[in-house]
C-alpha positions as CSV (number, residue, x, y, z in Angstrom):
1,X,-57.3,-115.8,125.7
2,X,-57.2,-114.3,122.2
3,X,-56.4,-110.5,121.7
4,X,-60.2,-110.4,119.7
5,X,-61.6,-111.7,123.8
6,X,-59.2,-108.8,125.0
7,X,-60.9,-106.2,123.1
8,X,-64.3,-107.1,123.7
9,X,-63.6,-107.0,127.1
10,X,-62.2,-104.0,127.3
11,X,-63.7,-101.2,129.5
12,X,-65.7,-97.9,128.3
13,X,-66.3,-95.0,131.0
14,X,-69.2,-93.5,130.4
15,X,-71.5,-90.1,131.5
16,X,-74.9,-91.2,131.9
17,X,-77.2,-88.2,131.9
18,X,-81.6,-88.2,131.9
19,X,-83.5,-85.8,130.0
20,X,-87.1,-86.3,130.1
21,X,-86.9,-89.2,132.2
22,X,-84.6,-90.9,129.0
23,X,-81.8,-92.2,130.0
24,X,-78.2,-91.2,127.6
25,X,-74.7,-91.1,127.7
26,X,-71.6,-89.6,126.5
27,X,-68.1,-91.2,126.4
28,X,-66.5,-89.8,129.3
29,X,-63.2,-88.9,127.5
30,X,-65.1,-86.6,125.2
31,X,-66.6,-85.0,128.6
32,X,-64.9,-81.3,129.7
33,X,-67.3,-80.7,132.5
34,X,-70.6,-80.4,134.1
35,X,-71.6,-77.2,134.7
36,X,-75.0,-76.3,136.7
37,X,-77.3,-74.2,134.4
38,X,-76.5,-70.7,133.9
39,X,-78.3,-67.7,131.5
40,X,-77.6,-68.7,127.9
41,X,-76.7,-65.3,125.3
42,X,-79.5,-65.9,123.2
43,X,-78.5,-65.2,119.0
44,X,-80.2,-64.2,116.4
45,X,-80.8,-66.0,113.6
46,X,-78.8,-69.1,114.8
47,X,-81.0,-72.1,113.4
48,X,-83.4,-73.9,116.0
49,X,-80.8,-76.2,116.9
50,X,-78.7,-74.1,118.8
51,X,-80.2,-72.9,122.3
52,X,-77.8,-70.2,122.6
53,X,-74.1,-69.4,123.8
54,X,-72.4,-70.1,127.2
55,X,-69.6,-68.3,128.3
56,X,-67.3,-70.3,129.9
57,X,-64.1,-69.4,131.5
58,X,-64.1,-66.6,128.7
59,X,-64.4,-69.5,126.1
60,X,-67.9,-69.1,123.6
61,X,-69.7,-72.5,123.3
62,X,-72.7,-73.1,121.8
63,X,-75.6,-75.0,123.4
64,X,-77.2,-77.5,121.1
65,X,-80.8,-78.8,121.8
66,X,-80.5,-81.9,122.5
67,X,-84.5,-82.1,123.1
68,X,-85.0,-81.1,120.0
69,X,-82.6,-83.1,118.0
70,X,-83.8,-86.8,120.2
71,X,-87.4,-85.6,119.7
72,X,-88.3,-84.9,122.7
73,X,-91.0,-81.7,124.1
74,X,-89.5,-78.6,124.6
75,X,-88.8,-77.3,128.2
76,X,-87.5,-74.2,129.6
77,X,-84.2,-74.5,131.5
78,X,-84.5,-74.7,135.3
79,X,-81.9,-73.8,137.8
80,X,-81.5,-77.5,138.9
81,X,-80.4,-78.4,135.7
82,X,-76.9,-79.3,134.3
83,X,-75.0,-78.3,131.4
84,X,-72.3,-81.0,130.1
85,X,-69.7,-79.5,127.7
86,X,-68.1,-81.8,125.5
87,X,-65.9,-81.4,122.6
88,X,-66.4,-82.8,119.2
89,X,-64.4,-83.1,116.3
90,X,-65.0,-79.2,115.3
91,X,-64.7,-77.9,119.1
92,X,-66.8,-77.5,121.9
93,X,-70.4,-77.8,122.3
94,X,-72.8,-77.7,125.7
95,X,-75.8,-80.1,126.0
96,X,-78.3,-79.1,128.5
97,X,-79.8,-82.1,130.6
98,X,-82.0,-82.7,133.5
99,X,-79.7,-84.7,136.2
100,X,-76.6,-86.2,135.4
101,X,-76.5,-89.4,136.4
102,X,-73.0,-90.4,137.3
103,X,-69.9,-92.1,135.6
104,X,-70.9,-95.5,134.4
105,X,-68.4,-98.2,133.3
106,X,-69.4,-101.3,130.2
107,X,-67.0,-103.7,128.6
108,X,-67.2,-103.3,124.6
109,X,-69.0,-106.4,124.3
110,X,-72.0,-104.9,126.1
111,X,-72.4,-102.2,124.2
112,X,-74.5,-103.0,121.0
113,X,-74.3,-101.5,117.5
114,X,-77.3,-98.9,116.8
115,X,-78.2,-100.3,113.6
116,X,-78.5,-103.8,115.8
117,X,-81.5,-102.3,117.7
118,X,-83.5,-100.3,115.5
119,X,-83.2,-98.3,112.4
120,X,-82.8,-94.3,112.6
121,X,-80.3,-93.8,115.4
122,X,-77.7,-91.9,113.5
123,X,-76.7,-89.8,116.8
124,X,-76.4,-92.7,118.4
125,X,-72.6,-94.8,119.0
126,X,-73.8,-97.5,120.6
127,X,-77.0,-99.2,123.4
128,X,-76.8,-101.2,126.4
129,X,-77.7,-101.9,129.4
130,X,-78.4,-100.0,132.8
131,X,-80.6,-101.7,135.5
132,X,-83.9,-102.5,133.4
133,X,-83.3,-99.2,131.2
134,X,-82.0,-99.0,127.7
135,X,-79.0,-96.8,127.5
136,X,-78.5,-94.5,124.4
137,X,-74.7,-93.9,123.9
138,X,-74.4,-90.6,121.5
139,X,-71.8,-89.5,119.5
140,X,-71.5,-85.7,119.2
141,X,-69.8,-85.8,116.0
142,X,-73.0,-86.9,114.2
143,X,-74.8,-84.9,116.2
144,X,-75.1,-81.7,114.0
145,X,-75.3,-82.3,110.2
146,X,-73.0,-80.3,108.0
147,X,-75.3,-77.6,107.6
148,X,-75.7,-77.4,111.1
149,X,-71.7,-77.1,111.5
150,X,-71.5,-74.3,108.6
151,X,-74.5,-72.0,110.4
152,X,-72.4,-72.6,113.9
153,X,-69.2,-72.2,112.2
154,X,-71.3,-68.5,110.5
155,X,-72.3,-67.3,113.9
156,X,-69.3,-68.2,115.9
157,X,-67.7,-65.9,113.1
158,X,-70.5,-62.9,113.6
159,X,-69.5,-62.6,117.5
160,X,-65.9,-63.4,116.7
C-alpha cells in the first residue's frame, strides 16, 4: 500500500449536529464543548449575524447564526437546544443547534470536495455520507467574512 492509499484512508472524527431537520458537522478537534442553551447578552448594534454573547466560564463568546448564515428560517431558542463552542482561527465562537447528533467517524476518501457537489458552498469543508442523508461538513474559519470578523473584533473591544 502506497502512502497516497494511507492518506485517503485515514480517519476524520466528526460532530454531527441537526438544525432544522439538516443534518451538519464540525471537525471534532475544533469542538470545545456542548453546552445546553442558556440566556444569550443580547448587543447592540452587533450585525445580524451575531445572535448575542455567552458567558462561559467567565470567557465572552459570541454566538453566530448559523440559521441565518445556511439560509435557513429563523427560530427562537428553546431550552432543549444545544450550544456547540468551537474555536476558529480568530478565537472562539458558539453555534446554536437543535440536537447534537453524536461523534461520527469517515475516512478522507469519503468525504467529498464542496465544489464536487454543487456550486456556492463556501462554509462548507467537505460532504458525505450518513445513512441516506447528505452530511455538510463546515469550516468555521470561512464562516464569517472579513467584515464580519472586524464588526466582532469592534464589539468584543466595546465590552472589553
Amino acid at each position: 500500500m502506497d502512502d497516497t492509499t494511507e492518506n485517503k484512508r485515514t480517519p476524520v472524527q466528526l460532530l454531527a449536529f441537526v438544525i432544522d431537520g439538516q443534518l451538519y458537522a464540525l471537525r471534532i478537534a475544533i469542538v470545545v464543548r456542548v453546552v445546553r442553551m442558556v440566556a444569550l447578552t443580547t448587543v447592540p448594534k452587533a450585525p445580524p449575524i451575531f445572535l448575542g454573547l455567552l458567558n462561559w466560564q467567565g470567557e465572552v463568546i459570541p454566538v453566530v447564526d448559523a440559521r441565518g448564515r445556511f439560509g435557513l428560517r429563523a427560530k427562537d431558542p428553546e431550552s432543549d437546544d444545544q450550544l456547540i463552542i468551537a474555536r476558529t482561527r480568530t478565537g472562539p465562537v458558539c453555534l446554536p443547534v437543535d440536537v447534537v447528533s453524536g461523534v461520527i467517524e469517515r475516512s478522507t476518501d469519503e468525504i467529498k470536495a464542496p465544489e464536487e457537489i454543487a456550486r456556492g458552498l463556501e462554509y462548507v469543508a467537505g460532504v458525505t455520507k450518513l445513512d441516506d442523508q447528505i452530511l455538510f461538513i463546515h469550516d468555521l474559519d470561512r464562516f464569517l467574512s472579513t467584515d464580519e470578523h472586524a464588526a466582532l473584533d469592534e464589539v468584543l473591544a466595546e465590552i472589553g
